[in-house]
N, C-alpha and C positions, 0 to 999 in steps of 0.2 A: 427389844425388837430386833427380829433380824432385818440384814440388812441385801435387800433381792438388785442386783446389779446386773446388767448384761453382761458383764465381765466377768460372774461369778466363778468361782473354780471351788468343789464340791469334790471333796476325799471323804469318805470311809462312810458309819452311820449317819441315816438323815434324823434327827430328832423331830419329835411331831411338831415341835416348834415352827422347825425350817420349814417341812415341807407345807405345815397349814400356811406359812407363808407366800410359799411359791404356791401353793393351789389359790390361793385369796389372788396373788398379780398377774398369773399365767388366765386361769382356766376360762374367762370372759373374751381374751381375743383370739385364745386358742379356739373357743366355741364359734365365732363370728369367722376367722378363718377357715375352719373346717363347714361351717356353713355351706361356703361358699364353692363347696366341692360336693359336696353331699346332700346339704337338704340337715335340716334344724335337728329331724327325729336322731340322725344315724351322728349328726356333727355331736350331738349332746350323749352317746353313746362312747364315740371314739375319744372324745377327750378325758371321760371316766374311765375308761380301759386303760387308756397310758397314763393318768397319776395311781391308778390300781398299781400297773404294774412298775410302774415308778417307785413306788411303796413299799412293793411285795419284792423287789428286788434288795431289799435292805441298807446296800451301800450302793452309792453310786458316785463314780469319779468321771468328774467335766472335764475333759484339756480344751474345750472350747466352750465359746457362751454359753450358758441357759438357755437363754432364748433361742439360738441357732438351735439347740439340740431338741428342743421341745417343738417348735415348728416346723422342723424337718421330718421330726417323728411323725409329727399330723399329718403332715403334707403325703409322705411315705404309707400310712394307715389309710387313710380318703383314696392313694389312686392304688393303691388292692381293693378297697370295698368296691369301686368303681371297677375294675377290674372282672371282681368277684361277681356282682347285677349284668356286666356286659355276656358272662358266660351263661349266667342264670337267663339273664332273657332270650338269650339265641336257643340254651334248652327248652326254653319255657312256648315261645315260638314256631319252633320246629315240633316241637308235641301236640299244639296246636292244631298247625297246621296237618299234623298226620290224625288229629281226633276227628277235626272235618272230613278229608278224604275218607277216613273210615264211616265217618256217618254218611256223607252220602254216597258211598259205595251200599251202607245197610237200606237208605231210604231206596237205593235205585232197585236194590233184590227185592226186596218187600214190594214196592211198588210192581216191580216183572211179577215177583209171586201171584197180586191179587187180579195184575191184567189175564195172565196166564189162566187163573182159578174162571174169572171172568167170560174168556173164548172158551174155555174148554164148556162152563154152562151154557152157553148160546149152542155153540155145537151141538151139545145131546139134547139141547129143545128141537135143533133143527130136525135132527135126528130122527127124535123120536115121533116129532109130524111128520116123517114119511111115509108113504104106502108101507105096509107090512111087507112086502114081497120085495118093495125096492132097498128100502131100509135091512133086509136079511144081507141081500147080494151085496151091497156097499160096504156093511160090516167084516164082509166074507171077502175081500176085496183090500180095502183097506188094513183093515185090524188083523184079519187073520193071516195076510200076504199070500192069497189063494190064486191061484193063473186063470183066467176069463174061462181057461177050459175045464182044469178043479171044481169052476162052481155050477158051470152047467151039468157036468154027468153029476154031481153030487145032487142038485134036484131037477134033474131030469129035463134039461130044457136046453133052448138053441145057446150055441156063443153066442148068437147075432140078439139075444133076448136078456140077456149076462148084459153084453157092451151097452143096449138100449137103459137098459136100468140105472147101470153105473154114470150113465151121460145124465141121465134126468136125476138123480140125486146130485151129481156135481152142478145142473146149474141151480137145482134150487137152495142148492147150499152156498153157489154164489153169489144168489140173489140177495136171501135172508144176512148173508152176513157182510155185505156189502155196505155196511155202517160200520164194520168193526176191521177193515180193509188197512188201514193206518195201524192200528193195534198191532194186527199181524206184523206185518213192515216192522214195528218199535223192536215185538219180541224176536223176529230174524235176524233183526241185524242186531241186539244186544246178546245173541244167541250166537253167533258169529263170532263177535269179539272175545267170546270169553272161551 
């Protein structure tokens, strides 16, 4: 039996002897130390990782304790992992918080879209219940951007019969849509901002 001492001093190959030695008296308070940093999953991780590479390194020369070197190692491993979660979470965080903004940036268009889709059907209901004659001129007026004088010689009637028309389809377009007064407001000023 070998013999595991905190004073150990370890030149050249490890024989499986030694090291199943030293993993048998290290690797239980190397675990509960690294615990104590990390959480049970990542502690029992990082202490398999450095007798891996304890191993895989073949020889290895102590000029100071075992145990100094094996728990400094740990301690050294835990605050890079720690390190390593504190970057991942502020990425993790800030992605987050930019999936949000983007989501409800899409709920707020979506949402304008169907208010928008919404006034624009009330409007050609209102629309469409107008008189025939007042409903032309309003269209001709609005939509076409025709000057009060454009629509009168174009069918034949006074300006003073043009402006009458266009007054009575604007109030009963401000009547009928006078439920939907807010609406407009929301889409102006979110119209505005952008």
């Amino acid at each position: 039996m070998v013999q595991i001492t905190d004073k150990a001093l370890l030149v050249g190959e490890i024989s499986v002897k030694t090291f199943d030695e030293i993993f048998r008296h290290y690797a239980k308070p190397l675990f509960y130390y690294a615990a104590k940093f990390v959480g049970d999953d990542q502690a029992k991780d990082i202490v398999q990782d450095t007798f891996a590479k304890l191993w895989a390194d073949k020889s290895l020369v102590i000029t100071k304790s075992l145990n100094s070197l094996l728990f400094t190692t740990i301690r050294n491993r835990c605050l890079q992992q720690l390190e390593k979660e504190k970057v991942r979470n502020k990425y993790v965080e800030s992605t987050r918080q930019k999936l949000q903004r983007e989501e409800l940036q899409f709920y707020m268009e979506e949402r304008s879209s169907l208010m928008e889709q919404e006034l624009e059907d009330k409007l050609n209901e209102v629309l469409k219940n107008l008189p025939d004659r007042c409903r032309q001129i309003f269209m001709m007026s609005r939509f076409e951007n025709k000057k009060n004088r454009e629509i009168a010689e174009a069918l034949d009637i006074s300006v003073k019969a043009v402006e009458k028309q266009i007054s009575k389809a604007l109030s009963t377009i401000r009547i009928e849509m006078k439920d939907y007064l807010p609406l407009m407001l929301f889409l102006s000023s979110h119209f505005l901002k952008n």
